[in-house]
VOGU-3710 file (C-alpha; in Angstrom, 3 decimals, decimal comma):
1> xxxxxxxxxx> 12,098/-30,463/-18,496  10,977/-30,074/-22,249  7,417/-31,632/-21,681  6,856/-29,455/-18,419  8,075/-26,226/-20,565  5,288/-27,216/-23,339  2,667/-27,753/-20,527  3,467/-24,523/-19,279  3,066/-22,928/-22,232  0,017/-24,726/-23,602
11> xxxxxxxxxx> -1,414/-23,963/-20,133  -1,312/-20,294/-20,460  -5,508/-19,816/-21,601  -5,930/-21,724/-18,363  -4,529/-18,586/-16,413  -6,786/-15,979/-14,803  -4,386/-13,107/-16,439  -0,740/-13,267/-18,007  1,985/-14,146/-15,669  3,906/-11,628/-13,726
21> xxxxxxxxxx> 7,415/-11,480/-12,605  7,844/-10,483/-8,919  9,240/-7,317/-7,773  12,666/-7,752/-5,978  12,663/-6,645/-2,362  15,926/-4,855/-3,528  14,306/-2,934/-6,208  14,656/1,016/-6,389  10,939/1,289/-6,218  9,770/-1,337/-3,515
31> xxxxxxxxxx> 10,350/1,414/-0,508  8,176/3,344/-2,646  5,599/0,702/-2,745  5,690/-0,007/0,913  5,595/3,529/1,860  1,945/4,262/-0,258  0,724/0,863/1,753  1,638/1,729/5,142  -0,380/5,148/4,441  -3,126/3,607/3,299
41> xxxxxxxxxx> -2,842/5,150/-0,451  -2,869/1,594/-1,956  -4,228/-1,307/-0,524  -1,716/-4,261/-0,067  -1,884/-6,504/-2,846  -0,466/-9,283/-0,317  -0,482/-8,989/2,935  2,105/-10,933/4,492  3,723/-12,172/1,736  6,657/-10,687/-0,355
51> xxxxxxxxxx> 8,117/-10,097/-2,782  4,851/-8,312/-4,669  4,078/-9,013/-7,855  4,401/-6,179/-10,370  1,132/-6,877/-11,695  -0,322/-6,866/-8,297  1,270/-3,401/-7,718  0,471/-1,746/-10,812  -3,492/-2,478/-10,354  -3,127/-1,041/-6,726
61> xxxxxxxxxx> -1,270/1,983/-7,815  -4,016/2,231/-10,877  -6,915/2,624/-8,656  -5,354/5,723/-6,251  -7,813/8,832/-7,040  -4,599/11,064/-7,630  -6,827/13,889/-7,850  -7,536/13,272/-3,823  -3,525/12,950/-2,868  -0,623/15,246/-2,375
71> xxxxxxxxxx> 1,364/16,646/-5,194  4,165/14,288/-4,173  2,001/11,218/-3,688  0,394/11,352/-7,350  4,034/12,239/-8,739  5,065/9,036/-7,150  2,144/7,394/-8,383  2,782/8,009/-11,628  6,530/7,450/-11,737  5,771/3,794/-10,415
81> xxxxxxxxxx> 3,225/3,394/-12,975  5,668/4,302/-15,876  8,515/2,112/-14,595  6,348/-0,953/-13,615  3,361/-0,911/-15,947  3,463/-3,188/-19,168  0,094/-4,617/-19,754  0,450/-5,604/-23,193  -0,667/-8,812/-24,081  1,690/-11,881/-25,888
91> xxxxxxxxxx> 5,352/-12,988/-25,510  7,118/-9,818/-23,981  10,949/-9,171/-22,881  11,966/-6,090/-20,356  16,005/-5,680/-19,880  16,870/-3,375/-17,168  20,357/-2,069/-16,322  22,375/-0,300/-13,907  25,752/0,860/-12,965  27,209/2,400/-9,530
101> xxxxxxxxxx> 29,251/3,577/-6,850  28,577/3,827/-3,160  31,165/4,403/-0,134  30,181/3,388/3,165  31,519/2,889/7,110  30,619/-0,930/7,058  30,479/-3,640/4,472  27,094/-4,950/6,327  23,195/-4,893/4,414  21,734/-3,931/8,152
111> xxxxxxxxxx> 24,143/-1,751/10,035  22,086/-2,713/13,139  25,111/-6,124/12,912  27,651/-3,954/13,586  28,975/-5,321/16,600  27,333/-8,626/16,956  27,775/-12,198/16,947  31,050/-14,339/18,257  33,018/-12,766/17,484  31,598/-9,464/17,397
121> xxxxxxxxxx> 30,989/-8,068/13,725  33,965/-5,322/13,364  33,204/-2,439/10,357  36,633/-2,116/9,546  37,422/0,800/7,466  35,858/3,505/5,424  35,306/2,091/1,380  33,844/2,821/-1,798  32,280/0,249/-3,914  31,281/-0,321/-7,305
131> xxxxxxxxxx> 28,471/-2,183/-8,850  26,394/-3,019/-11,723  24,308/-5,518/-12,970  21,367/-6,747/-15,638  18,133/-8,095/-15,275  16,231/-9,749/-18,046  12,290/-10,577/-17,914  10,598/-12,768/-19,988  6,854/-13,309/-20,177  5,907/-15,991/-21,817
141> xxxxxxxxxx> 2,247/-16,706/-21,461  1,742/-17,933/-17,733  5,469/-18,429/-17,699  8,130/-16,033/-16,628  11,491/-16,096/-16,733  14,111/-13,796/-14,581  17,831/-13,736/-14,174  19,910/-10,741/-12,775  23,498/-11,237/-12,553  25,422/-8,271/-11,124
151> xxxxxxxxxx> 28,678/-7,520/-9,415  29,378/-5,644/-6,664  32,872/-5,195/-4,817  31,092/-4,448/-1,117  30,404/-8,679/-0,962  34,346/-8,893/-0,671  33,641/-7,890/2,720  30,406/-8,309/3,806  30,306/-11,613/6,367  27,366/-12,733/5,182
161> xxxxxxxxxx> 28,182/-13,267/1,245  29,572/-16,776/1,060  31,075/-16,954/-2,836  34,465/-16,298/-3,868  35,984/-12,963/-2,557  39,689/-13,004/-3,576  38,994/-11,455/-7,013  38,475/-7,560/-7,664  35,612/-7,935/-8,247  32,550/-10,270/-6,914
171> xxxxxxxxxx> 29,669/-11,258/-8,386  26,207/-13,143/-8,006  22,707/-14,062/-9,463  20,199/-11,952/-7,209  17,573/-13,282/-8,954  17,234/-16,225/-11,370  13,517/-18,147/-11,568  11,319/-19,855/-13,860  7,765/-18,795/-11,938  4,479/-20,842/-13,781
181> xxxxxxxxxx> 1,458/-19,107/-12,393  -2,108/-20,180/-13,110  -5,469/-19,211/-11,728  -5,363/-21,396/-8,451  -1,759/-22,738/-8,453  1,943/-21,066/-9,103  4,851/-23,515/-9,691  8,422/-21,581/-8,809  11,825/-23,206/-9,410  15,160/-20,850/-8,407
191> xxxxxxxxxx> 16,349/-17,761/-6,538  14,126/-15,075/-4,840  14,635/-13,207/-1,723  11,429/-13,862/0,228  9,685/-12,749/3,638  7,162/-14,667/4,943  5,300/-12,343/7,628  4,226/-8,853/8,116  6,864/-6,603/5,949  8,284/-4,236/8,546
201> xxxxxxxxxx> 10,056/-6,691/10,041  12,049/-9,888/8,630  10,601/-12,581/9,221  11,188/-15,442/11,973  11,096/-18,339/9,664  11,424/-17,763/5,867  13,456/-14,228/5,482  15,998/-12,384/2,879  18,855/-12,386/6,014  20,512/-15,289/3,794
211> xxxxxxxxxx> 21,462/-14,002/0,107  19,011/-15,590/-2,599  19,142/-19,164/-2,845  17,599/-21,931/-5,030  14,432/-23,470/-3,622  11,368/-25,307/-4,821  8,382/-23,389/-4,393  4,394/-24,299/-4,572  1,045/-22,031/-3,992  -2,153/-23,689/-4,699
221> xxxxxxxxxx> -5,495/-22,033/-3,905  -7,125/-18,979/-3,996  -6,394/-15,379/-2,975  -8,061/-15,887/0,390  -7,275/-19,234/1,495  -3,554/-20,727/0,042  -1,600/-23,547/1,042  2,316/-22,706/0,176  5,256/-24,964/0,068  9,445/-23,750/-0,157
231> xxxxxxxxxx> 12,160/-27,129/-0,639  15,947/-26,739/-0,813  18,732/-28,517/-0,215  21,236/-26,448/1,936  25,007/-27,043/2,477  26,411/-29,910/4,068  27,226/-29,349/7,992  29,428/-31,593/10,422  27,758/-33,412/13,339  28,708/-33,360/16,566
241> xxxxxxxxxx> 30,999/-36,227/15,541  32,375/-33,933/12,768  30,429/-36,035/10,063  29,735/-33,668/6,887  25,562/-34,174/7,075  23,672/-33,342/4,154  20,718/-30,306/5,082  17,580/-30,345/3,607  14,358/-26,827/4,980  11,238/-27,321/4,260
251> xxxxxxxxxx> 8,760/-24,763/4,985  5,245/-25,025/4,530  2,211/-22,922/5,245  -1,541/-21,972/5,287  -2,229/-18,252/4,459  -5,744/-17,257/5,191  -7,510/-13,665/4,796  -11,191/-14,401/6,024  -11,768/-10,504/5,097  -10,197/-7,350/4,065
261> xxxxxxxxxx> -8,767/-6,097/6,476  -7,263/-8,883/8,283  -4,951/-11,952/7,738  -3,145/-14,402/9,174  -0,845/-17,584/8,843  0,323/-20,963/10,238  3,504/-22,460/9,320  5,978/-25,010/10,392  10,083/-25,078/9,351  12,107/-28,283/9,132
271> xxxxxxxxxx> 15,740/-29,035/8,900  16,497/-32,219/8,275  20,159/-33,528/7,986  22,015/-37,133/7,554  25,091/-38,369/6,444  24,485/-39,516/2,780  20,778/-38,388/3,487  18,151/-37,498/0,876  14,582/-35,524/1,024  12,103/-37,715/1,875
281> xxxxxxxxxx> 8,867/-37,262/0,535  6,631/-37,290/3,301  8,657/-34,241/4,416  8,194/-32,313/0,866  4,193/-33,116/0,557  2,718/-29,532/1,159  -0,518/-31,576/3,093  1,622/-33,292/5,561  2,515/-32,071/8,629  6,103/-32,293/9,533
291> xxxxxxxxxx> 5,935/-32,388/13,623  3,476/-35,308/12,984  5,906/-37,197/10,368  8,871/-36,665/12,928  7,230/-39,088/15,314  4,931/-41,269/12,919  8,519/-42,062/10,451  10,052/-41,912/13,187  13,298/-39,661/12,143  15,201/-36,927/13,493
301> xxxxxxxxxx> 13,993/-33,449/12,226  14,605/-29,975/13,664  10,818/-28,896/13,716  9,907/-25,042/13,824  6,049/-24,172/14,384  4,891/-20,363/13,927  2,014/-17,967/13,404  1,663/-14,294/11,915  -1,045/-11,937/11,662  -2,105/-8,606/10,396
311> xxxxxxxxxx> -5,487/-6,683/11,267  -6,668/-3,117/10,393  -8,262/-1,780/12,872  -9,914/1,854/11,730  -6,570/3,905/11,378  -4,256/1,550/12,591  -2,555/-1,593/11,786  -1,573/-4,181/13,859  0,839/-6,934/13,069  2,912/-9,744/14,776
321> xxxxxxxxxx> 4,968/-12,885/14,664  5,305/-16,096/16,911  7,773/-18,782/16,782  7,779/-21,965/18,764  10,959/-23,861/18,201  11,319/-25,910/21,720  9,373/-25,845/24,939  9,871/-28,567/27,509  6,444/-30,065/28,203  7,383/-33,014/29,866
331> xxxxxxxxxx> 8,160/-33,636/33,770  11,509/-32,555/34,420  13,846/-31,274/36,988  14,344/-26,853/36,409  18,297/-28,407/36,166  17,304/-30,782/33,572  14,659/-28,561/31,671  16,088/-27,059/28,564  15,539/-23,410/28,524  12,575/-22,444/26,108
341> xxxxxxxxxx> 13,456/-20,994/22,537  11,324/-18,824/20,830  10,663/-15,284/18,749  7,874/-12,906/18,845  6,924/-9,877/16,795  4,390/-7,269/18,041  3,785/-4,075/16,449  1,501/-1,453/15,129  1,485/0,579/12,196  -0,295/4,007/11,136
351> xxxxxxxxxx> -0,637/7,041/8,923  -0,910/10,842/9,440  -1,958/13,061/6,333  1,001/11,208/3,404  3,337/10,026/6,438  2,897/6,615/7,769  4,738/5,080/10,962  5,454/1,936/12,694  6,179/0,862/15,937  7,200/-2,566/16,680
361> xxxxxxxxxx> 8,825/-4,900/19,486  10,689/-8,025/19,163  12,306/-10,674/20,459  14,342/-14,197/20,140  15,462/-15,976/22,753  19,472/-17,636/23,471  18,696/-20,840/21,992  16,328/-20,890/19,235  17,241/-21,409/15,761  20,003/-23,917/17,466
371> xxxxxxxxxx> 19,709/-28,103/18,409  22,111/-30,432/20,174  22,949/-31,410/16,706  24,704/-28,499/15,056  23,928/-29,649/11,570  20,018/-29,356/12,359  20,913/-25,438/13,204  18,422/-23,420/11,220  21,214/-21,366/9,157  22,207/-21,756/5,616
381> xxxxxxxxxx> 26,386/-20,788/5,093  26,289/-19,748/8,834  23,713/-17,221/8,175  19,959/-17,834/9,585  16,889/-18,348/7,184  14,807/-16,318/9,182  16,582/-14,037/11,976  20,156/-13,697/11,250  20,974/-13,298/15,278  19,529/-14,967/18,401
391> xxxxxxxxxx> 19,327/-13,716/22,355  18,818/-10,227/21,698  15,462/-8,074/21,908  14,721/-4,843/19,439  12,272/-1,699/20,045  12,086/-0,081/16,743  9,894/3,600/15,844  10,014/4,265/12,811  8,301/7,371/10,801  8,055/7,499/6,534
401> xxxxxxxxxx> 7,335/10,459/4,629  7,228/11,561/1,066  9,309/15,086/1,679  9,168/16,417/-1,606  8,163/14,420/-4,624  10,381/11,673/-5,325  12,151/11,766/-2,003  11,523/9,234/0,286  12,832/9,668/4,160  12,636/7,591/7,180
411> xxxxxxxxxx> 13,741/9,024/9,993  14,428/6,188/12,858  15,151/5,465/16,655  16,215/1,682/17,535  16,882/0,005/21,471  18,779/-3,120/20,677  19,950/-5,284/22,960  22,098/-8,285/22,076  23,442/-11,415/24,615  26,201/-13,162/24,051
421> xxxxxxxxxx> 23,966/-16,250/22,718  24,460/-16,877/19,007  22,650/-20,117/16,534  26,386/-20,599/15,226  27,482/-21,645/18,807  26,909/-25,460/20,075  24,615/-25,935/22,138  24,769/-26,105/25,957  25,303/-29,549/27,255  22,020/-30,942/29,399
431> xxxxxxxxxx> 24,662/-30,124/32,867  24,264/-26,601/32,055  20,723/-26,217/31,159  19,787/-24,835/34,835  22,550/-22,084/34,401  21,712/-21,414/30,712  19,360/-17,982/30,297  16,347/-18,027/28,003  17,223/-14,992/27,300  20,254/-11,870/27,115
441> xxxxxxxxxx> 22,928/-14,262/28,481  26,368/-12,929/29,526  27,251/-9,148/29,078  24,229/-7,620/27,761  25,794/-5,639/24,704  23,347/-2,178/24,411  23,265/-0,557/20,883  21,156/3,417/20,853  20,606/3,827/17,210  19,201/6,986/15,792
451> xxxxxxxxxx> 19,224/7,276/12,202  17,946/8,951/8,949  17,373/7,202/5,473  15,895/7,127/2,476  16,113/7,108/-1,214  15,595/9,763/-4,242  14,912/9,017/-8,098  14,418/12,361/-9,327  13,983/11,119/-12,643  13,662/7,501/-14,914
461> xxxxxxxxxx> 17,254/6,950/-14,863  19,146/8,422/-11,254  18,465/6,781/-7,696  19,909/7,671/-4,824  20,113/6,050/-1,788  21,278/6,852/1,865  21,371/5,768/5,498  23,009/8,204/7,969  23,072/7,036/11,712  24,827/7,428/14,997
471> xxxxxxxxxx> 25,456/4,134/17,446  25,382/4,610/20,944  26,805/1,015/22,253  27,159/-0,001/25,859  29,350/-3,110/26,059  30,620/-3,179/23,114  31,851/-6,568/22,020  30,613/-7,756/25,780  32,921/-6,221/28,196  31,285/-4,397/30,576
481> xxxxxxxxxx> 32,016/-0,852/30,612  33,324/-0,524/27,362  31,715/2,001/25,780  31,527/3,604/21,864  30,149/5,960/20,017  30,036/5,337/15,842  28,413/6,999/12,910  27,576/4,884/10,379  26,635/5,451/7,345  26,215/4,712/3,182
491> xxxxxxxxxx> 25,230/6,381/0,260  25,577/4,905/-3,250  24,549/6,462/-6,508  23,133/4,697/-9,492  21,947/5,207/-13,163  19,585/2,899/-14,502  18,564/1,966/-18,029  16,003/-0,457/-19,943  14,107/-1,616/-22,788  11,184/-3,551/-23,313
501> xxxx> 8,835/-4,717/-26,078  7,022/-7,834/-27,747  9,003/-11,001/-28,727  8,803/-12,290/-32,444
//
């Protein structure tokens, strides 16, 4: 570790600029962000990848003619500016703080959950919450270090959050990373939530449904054209036999933008579990190809393949996802022929005057993200890497706006509908494949969701947040005819504080 530190470090006058820490997908300014990109204020600084980097962000935000925007747009501007922007050159440290309290109708992160899975995902009752937490930057030449350890008392409850939850109060690392970035190549080592895809919708492969976890990471080319790499070992799972299998992903994939206005991806997932089993290499070398390893080494993998793309088109933006995880392509019987499993994204996004919008459609079908053996499921703690739920389809409009400055509302109107298939289930034996639905199997559960969120900072140190909806569900929990109505909602206060300056 020491002589890769001192490389690092020695390496820095190889870098095109000094390194840059990411900015968290959780952070009080990232709806902010995405907001002045989906109305074209700012340009992306990475189209389907996130997190951003603040660097990234703050030269975006630096080029807006704020003499050509609304009053709230350059006030926005300029707020984002003075919280993100630290150009100063050498060694430099930022510490930023917060405490506070929320109170909520459901423990969940997306209240869309409510009500799904097996068993069905129950609120429970009303609570308040406290939290607080502190995140520490370092930049050291082309190497930056984060860690943010908080606590929160909503993980007690929230199905999802995997650590210890019979103490008052629970606690994580959100983020903790050693990131190495250099003119063509980044080296990352620790915990990040990541999306890998267009951002308005999480994506189908690599996605922040599972909390942070540790993971290998590589990037080597340029802006245009990059080859990326993500390696972790996940928890052991049982077999069918009940064997405890050890659970390695590996994700790899070419980013390309051949201009500026559009971009697209390849990529390919693997899960790869074994009793007493250990990452092979051929499965971790970024050139390789995993679907052609599976049959040239001859080993059992759970192989994903996928594609995403984004292209501007005058005003308007369109985006979408494909994932191929299992199509039968040899002769069989329809009784014998395992139903196909798959996701798809399609969507389009636009502006009017400081508003932007999106529109988007999606789907993933009963058995995808699930394999005959349940320790090759792609799920890490029984929550997925990409998609957190399977056999259910989503229509989503969805309208931004800056309403005054420093206010940030989305008003929202969601069709979900959710089957009773679920990636934590086993999967159907080959007798039932002719009765097994690609898609919305069982009692179709039907969820109306019309909502209204959005945050406010009115100044350096206050943020407020809020999400205030109203749940129309058909079905609930699958029995037919049962029907209920549910607000749901959260709100949660919080005061922030910092410093930052040059390191002796």
């Amino acid at each position: 570790m020491r002589p890769l530190l001192a490389f690092v470090l020695c390496a820095a006058p190889l870098a095109a600029q000094q390194a840059s820490a990411y900015l968290p997908l959780d952070h009080w300014a990232t709806p902010y962000v995405e907001h002045l990109i989906a109305a074209s204020v700012i340009a992306d600084p990475a189209p389907l990848t996130r997190p951003l980097r603040e660097a990234d962000v703050v030269r975006a935000l630096r080029e807006v003619d704020t003499l050509a925007t609304s009053p709230a747009v350059t006030r926005t501007v300029h707020r984002l500016l003075a919280a993100l922007g630290d150009e100063e050159r050498g060694p430099r440290y930022r510490i930023e703080g917060s405490a506070g309290v929320a109170a909520a109708t459901h423990p969940l992160r997306d209240p869309l959950e409510i009500g799904r899975g097996q068993p069905p995902r129950d609120p429970g009752a009303d609570r308040g919450f406290v939290n607080g937490g502190l995140a520490v930057q370092l930049r050291l030449g082309a190497l930056v270090a984060v860690t943010h350890p908080y606590f929160d008392t909503r993980l007690k409850y929230d199905p999802d959050y995997f650590g210890k939850k019979n103490r008052v109060i629970a606690g994580r690392n959100a983020n903790a990373y050693l990131d190495a970035h250099w003119r063509y190549a980044e080296l990352f080592f620790g915990s990040l939530d990541r999306n890998w895809g267009p951002p308005q919708v999480a994506s189908l492969i690599v996605s922040p449904s599972p909390y942070s976890y540790d993971h290998f990471g590589l990037v080597v080319g340029t802006p245009r054209l990059q080859l990326q790499a993500l390696v972790t070992q996940m928890d052991d799972g049982p077999d069918t036999a009940g064997t405890l299998n050890h659970r390695y992903f590996i994700a790899h994939r070419l980013l390309a933008r051949p201009g500026d206005h559009t971009s697209f991806a390849v990529w390919e997932g693997e899960v790869a579990a074994g009793p007493g089993r250990t990452l092979e290499p051929w499965f971790a070398n970024v050139l390789n190809l995993g679907l052609l390893v599976e049959y040239d080494q001859n080993v059992a993998v759970n192989s994903l393949l996928g594609a995403d793309f984004e292209m501007r088109l005058s005003a308007l933006t369109l985006f979408g996802q494909l994932l191929i995880d299992d199509f039968q392509i040899d002769r069989r019987t329809q009784a014998d022929s395992e139903p196909p499993s798959y996701g798809l994204t399609l969507g389009v996004q636009g502006a009017v005057h400081s508003a932007s919008w999106t529109a988007y459609y999606t789907q993933v079908a009963n058995l995808t993200y699930r394999t005959a053996n349940p320790a090759e499921a792609v799920e890490r703690r029984f929550v997925g890497l990409g998609r957190n739920f399977s056999d259910y389809d989503q229509a989503t409009l969805r309208v931004t706006m800056l309403a005054a400055p420093e206010l940030l509302v989305s008003p929202e109107l969601t069709l979900l509908r959710q089957g009773e298939g679920d990636f934590r289930l086993r999967y159907p034996p080959r007798s039932a494949y002719g009765t097994t639905a690609t898609i919305l199997s069982g009692v179709v559960q039907r969820t109306l969701r019309a909502a209204l969120s959005g945050s406010y900072s009115p100044d350096a140190h206050l943020g407020l947040r809020f999400d205030a909806g109203v749940h129309h569900i058909s079905n609930y929990g699958h029995v037919t005819g049962q029907t209920q109505t549910k607000f749901v909602g959260s709100v949660g206060l919080t005061y922030r504080f910092g410093w930052k300056g040059g390191l002796p």
